[in-house]
Biopython code that builds the backbone (N, CA, C, O; Angstrom):
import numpy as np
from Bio.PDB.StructureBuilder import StructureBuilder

atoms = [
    (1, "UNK", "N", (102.796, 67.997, 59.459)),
    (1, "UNK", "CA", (103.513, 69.257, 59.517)),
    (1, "UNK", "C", (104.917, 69.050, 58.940)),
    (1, "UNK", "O", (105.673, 68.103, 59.156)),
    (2, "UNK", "N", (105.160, 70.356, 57.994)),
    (2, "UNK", "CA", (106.619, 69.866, 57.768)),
    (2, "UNK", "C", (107.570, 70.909, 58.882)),
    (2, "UNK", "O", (107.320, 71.986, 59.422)),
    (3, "UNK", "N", (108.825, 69.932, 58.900)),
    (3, "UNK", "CA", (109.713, 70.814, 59.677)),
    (3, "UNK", "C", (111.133, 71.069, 58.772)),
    (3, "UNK", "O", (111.232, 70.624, 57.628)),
    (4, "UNK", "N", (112.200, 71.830, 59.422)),
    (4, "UNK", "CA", (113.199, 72.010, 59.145)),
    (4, "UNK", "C", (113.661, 71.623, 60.381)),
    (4, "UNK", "O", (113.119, 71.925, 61.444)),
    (5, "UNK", "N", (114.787, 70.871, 60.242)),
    (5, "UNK", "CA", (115.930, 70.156, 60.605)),
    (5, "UNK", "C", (117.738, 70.567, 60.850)),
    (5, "UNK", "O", (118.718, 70.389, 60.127)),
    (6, "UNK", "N", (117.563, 71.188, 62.237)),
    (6, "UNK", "CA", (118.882, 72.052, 61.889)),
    (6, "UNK", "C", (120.121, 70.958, 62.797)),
    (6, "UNK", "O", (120.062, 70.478, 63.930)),
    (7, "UNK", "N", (120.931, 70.881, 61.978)),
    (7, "UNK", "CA", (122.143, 69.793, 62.453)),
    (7, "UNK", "C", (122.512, 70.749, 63.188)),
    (7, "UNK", "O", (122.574, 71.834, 62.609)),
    (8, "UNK", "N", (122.917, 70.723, 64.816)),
    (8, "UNK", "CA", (123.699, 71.301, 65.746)),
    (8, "UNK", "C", (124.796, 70.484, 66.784)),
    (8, "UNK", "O", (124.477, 69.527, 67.490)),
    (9, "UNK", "N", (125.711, 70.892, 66.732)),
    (9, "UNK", "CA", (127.042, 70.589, 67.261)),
    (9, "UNK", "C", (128.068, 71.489, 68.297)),
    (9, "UNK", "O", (128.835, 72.338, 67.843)),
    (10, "UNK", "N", (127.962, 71.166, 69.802)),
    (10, "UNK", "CA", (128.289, 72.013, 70.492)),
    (10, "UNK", "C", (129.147, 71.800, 71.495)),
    (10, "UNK", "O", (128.779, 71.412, 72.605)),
    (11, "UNK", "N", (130.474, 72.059, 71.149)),
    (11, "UNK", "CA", (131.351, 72.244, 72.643)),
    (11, "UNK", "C", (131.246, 71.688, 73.840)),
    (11, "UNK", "O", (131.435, 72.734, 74.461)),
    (12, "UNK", "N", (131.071, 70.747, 74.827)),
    (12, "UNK", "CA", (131.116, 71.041, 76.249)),
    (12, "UNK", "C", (132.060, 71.825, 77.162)),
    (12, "UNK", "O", (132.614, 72.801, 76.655)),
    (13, "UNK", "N", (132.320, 71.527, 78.450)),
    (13, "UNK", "CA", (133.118, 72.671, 78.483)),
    (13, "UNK", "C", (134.180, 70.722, 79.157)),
    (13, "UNK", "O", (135.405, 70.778, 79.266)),
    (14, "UNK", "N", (133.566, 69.590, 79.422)),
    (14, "UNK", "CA", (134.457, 68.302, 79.115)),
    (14, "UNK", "C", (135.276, 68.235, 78.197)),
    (14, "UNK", "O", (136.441, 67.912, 78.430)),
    (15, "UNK", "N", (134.792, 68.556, 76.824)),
    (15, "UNK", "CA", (135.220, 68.630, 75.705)),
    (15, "UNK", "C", (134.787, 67.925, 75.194)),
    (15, "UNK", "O", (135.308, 67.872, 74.080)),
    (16, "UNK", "N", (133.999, 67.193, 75.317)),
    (16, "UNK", "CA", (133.230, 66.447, 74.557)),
    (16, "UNK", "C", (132.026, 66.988, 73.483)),
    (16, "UNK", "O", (131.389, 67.872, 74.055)),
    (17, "UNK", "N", (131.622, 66.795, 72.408)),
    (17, "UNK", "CA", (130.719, 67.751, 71.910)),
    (17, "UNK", "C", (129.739, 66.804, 71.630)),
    (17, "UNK", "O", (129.855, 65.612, 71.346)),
    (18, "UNK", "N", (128.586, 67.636, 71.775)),
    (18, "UNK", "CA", (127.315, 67.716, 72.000)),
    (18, "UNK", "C", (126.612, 67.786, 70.316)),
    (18, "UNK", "O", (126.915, 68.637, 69.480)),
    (19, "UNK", "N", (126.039, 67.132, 70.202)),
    (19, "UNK", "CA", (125.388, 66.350, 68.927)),
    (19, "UNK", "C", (123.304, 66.256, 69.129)),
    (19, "UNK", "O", (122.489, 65.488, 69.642)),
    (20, "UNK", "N", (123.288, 67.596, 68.334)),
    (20, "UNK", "CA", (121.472, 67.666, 68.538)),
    (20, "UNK", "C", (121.119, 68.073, 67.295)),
    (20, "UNK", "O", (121.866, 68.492, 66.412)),
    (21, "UNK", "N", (119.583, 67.885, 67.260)),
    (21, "UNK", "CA", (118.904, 68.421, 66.150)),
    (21, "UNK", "C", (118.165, 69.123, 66.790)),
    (21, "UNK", "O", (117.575, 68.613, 67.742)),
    (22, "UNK", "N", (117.895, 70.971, 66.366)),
    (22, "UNK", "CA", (116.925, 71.568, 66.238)),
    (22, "UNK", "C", (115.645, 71.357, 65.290)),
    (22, "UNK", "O", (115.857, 71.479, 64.083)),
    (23, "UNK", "N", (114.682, 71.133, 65.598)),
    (23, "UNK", "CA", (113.269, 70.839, 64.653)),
    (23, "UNK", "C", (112.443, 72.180, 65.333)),
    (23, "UNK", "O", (112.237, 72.604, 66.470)),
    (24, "UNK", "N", (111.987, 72.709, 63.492)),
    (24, "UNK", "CA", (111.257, 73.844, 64.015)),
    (24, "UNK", "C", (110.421, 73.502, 62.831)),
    (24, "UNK", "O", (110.573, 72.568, 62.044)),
    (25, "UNK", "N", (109.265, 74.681, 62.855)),
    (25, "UNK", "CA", (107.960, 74.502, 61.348)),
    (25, "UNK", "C", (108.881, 75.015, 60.347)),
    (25, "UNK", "O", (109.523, 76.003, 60.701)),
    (26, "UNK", "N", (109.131, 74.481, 58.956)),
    (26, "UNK", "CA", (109.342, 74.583, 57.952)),
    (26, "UNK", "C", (109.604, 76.366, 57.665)),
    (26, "UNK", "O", (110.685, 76.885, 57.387)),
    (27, "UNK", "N", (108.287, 77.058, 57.828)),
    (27, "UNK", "CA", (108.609, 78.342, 57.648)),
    (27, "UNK", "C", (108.946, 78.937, 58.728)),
    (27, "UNK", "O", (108.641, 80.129, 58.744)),
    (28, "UNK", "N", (109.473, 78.536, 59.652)),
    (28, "UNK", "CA", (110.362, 79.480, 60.503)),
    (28, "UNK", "C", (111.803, 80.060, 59.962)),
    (28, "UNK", "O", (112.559, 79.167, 60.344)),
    (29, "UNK", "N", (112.338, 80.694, 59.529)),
    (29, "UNK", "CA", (113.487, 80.806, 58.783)),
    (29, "UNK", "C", (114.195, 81.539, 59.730)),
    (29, "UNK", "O", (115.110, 81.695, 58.922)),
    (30, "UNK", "N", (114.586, 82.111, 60.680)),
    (30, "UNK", "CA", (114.854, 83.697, 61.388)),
    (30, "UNK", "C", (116.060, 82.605, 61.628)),
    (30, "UNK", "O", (115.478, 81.601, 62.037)),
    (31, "UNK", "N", (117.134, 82.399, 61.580)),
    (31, "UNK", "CA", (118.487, 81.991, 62.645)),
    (31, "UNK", "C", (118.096, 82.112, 63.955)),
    (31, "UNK", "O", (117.805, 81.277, 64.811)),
    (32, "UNK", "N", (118.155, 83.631, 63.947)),
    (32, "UNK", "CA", (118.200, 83.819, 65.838)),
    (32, "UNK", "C", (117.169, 83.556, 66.558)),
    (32, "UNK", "O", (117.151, 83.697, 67.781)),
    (33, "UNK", "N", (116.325, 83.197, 65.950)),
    (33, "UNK", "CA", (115.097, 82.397, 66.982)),
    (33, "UNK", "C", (115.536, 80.880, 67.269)),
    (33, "UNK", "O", (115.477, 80.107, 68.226)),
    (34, "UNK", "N", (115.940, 80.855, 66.135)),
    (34, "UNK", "CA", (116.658, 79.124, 65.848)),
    (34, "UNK", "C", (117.530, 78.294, 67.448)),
    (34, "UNK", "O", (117.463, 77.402, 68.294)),
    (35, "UNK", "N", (118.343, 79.531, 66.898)),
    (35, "UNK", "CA", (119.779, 79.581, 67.598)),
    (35, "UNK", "C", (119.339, 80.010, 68.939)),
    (35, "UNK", "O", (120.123, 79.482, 69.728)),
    (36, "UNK", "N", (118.310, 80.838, 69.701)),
    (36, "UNK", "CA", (117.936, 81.010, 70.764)),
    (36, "UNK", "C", (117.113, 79.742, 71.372)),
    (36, "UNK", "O", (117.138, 79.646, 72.599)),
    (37, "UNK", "N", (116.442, 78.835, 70.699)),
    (37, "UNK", "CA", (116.273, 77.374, 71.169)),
    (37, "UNK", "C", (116.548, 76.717, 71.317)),
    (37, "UNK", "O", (116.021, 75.686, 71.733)),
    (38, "UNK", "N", (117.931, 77.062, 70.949)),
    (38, "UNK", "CA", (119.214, 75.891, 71.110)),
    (38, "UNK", "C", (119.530, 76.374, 72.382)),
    (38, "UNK", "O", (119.061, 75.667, 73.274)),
    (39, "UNK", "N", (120.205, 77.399, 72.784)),
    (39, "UNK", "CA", (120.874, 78.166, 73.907)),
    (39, "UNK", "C", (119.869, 77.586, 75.089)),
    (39, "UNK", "O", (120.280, 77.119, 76.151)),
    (40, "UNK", "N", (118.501, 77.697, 74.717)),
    (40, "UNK", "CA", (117.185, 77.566, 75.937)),
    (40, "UNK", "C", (117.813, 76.280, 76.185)),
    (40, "UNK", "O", (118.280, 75.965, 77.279)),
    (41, "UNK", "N", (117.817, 75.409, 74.963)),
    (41, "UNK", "CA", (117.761, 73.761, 75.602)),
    (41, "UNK", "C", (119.483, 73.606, 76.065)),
    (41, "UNK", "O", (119.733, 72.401, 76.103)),
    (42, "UNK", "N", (120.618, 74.364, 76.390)),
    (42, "UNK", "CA", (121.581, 74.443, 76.837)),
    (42, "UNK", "C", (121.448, 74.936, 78.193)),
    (42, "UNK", "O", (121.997, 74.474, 79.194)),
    (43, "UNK", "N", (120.612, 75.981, 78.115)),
    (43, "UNK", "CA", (120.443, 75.722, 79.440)),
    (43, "UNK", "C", (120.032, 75.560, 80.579)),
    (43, "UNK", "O", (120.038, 76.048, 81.709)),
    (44, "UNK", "N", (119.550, 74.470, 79.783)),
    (44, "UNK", "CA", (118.636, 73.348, 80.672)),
    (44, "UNK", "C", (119.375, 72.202, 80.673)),
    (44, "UNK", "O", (118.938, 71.147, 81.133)),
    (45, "UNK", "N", (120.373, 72.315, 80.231)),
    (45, "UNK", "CA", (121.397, 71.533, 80.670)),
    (45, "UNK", "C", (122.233, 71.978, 81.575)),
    (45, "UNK", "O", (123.258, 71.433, 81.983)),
    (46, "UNK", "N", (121.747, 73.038, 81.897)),
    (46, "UNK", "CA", (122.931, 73.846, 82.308)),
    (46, "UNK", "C", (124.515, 74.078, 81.813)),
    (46, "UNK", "O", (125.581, 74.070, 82.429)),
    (47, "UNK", "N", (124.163, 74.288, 80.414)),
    (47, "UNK", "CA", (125.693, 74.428, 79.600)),
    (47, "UNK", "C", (125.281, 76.200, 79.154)),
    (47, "UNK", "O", (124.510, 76.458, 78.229)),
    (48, "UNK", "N", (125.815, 77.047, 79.826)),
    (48, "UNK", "CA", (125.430, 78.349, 79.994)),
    (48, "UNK", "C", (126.869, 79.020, 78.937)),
    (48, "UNK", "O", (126.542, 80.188, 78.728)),
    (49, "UNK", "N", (127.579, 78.886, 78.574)),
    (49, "UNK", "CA", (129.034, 79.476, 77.921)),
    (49, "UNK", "C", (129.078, 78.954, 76.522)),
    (49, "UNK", "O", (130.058, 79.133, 75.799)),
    (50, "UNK", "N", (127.554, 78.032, 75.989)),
    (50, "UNK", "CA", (128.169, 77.709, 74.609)),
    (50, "UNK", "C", (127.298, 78.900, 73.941)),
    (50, "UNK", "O", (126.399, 79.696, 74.214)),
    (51, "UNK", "N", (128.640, 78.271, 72.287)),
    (51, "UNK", "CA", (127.798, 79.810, 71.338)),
    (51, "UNK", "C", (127.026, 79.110, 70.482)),
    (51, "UNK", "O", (127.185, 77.897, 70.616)),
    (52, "UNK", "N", (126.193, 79.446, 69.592)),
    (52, "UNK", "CA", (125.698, 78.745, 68.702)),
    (52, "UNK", "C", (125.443, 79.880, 67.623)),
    (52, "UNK", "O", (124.745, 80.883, 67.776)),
    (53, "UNK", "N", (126.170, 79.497, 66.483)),
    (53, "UNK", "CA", (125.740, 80.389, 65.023)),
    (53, "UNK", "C", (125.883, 79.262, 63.867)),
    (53, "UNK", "O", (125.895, 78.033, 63.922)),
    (54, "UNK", "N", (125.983, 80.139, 62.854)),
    (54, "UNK", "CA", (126.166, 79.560, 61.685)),
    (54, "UNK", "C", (127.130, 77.985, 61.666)),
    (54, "UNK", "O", (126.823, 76.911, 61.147)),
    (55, "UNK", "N", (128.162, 78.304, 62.315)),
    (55, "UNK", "CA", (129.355, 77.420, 62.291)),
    (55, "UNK", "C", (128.997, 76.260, 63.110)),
    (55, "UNK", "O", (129.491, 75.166, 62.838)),
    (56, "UNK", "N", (127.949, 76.440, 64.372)),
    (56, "UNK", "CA", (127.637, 75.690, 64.812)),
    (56, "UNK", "C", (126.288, 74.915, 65.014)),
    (56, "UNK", "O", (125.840, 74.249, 65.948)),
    (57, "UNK", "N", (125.749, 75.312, 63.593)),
    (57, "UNK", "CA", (123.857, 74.906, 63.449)),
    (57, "UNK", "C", (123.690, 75.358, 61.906)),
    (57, "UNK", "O", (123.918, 76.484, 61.464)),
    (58, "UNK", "N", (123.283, 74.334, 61.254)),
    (58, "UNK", "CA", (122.729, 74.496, 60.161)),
    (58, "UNK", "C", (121.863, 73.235, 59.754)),
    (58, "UNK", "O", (121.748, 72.035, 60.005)),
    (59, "UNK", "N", (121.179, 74.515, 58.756)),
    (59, "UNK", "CA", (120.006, 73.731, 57.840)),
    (59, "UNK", "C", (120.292, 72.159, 57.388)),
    (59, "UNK", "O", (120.975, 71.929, 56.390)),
    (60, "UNK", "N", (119.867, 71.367, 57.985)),
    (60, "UNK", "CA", (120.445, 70.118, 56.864)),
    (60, "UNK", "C", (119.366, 69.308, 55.998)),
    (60, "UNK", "O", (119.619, 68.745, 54.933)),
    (61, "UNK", "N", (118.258, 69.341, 56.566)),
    (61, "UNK", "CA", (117.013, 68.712, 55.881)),
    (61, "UNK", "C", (115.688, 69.545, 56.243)),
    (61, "UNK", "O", (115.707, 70.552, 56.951)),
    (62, "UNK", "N", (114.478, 68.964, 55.634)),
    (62, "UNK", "CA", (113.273, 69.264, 55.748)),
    (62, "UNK", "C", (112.484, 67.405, 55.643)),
    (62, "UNK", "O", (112.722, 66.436, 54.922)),
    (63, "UNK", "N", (111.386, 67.702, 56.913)),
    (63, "UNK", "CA", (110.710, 66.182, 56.605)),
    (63, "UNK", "C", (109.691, 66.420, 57.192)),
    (63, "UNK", "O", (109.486, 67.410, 57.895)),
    (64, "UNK", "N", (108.988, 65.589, 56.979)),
    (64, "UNK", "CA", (107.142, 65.413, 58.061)),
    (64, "UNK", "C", (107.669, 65.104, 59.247)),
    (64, "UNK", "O", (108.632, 64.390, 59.529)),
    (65, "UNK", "N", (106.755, 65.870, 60.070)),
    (65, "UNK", "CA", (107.066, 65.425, 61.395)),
    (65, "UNK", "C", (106.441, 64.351, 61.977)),
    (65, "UNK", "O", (105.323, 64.028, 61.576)),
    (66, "UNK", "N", (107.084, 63.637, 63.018)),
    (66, "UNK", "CA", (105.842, 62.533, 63.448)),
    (66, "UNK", "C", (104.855, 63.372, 64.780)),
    (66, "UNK", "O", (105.245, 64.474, 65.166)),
    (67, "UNK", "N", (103.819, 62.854, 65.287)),
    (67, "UNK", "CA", (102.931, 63.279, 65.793)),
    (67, "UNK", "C", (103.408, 63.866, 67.382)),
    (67, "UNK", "O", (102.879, 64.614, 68.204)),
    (68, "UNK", "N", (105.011, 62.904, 67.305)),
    (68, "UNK", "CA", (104.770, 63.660, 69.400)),
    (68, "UNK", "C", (106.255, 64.853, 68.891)),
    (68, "UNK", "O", (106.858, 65.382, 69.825)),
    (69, "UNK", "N", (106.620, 65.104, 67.732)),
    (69, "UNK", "CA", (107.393, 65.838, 67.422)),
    (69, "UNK", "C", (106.407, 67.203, 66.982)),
    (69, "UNK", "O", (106.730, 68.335, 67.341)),
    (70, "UNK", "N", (105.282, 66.963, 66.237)),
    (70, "UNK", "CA", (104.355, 67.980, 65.782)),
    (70, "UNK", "C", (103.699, 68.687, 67.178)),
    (70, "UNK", "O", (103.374, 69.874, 67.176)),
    (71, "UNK", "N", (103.508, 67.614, 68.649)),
    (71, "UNK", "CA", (102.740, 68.206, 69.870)),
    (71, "UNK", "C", (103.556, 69.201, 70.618)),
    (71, "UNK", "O", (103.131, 70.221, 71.159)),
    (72, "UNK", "N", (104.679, 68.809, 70.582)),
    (72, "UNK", "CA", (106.145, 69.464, 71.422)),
    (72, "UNK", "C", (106.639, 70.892, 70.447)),
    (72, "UNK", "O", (107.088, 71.945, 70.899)),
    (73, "UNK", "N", (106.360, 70.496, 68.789)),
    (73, "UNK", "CA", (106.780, 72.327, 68.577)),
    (73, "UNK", "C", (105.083, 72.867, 68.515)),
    (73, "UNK", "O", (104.908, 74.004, 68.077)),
    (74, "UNK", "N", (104.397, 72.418, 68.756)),
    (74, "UNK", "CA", (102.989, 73.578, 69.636)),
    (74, "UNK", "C", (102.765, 73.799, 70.492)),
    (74, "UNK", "O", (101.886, 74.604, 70.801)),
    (75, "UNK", "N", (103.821, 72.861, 71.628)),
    (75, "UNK", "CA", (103.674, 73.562, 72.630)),
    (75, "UNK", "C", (104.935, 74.862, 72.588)),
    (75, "UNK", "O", (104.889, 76.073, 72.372)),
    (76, "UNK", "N", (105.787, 74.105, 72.845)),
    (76, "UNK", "CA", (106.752, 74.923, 72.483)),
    (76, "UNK", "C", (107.639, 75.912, 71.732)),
    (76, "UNK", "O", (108.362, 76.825, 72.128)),
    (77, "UNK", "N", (107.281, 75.321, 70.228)),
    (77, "UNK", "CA", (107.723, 76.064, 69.479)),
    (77, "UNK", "C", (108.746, 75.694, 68.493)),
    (77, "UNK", "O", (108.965, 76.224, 67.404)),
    (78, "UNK", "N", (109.629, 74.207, 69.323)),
    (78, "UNK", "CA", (110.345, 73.708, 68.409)),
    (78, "UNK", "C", (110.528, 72.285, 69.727)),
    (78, "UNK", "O", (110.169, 72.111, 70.892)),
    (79, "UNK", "N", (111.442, 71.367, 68.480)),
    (79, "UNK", "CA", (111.806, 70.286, 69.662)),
    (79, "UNK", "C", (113.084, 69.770, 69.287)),
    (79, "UNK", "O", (113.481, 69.778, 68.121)),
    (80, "UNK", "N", (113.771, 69.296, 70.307)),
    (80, "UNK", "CA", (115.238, 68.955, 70.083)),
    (80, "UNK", "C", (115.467, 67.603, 70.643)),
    (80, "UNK", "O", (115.273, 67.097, 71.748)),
    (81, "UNK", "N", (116.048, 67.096, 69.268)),
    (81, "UNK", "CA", (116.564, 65.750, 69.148)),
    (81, "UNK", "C", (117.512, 65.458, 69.748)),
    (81, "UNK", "O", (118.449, 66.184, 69.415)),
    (82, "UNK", "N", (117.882, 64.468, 70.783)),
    (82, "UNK", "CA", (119.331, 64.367, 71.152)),
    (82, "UNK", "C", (119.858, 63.504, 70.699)),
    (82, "UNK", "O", (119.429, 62.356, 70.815)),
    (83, "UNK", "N", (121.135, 63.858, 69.937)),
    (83, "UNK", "CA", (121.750, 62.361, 69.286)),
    (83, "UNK", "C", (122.611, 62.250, 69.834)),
    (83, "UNK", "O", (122.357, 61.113, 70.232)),
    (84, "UNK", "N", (124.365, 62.662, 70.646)),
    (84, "UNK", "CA", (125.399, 62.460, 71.025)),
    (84, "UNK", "C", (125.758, 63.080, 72.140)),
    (84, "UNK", "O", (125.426, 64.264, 72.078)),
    (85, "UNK", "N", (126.446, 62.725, 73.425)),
    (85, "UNK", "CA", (126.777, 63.160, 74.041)),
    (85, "UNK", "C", (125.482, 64.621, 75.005)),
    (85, "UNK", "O", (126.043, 65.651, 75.376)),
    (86, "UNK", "N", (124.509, 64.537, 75.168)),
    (86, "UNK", "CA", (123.700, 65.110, 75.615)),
    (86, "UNK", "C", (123.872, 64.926, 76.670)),
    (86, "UNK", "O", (123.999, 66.016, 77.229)),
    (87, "UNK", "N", (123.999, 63.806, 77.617)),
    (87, "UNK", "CA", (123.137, 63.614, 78.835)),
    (87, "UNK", "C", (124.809, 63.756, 79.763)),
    (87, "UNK", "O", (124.842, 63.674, 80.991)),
]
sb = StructureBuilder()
sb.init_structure("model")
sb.init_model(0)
sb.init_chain("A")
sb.init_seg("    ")
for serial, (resi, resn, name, xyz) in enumerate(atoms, 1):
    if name == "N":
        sb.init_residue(resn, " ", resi, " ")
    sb.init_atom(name, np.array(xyz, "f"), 0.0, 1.0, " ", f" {name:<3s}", serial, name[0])
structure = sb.get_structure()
């Protein structure tokens, strides 16, 4: 499966910012679905006050997905990478 790869970067309210990748299917294009899977996985962090748009999520690549990345956006719909400051 290919995906798109959205670089996201987000505020805490520490101040520390928050460093993720949105992965969705390739032809998903809509932003605000995008950007509403980001918000979901915020808050489930319980980080309820961040924003996420343009300024703070964009397109940066497209790649094959690997297999437990391809199971997680069928279940779900998309899956998010945590690279910085997440936890």
């Amino acid at each position: 499966m290919k995906v798109s790869v959205w670089d996201t970067y987000v505020k805490r309210d520490d101040g520390n910012v928050m460093h993720f990748d949105i992965i969705v299917p390739s032809d998903l294009t809509n932003e605000n679905i995008i950007f509403n899977f980001g918000k979901t996985y915020l808050e489930a962090k319980s980080i309820t006050n961040a924003i996420i748009t343009t300024k703070e999520c964009r397109l940066c690549h497209m790649e094959q997905a690997t297999k437990a990345i391809e199971t997680q956006i069928s279940n779900a719909g998309y899956f998010i990478l945590e690279i910085e400051n997440c936890n």
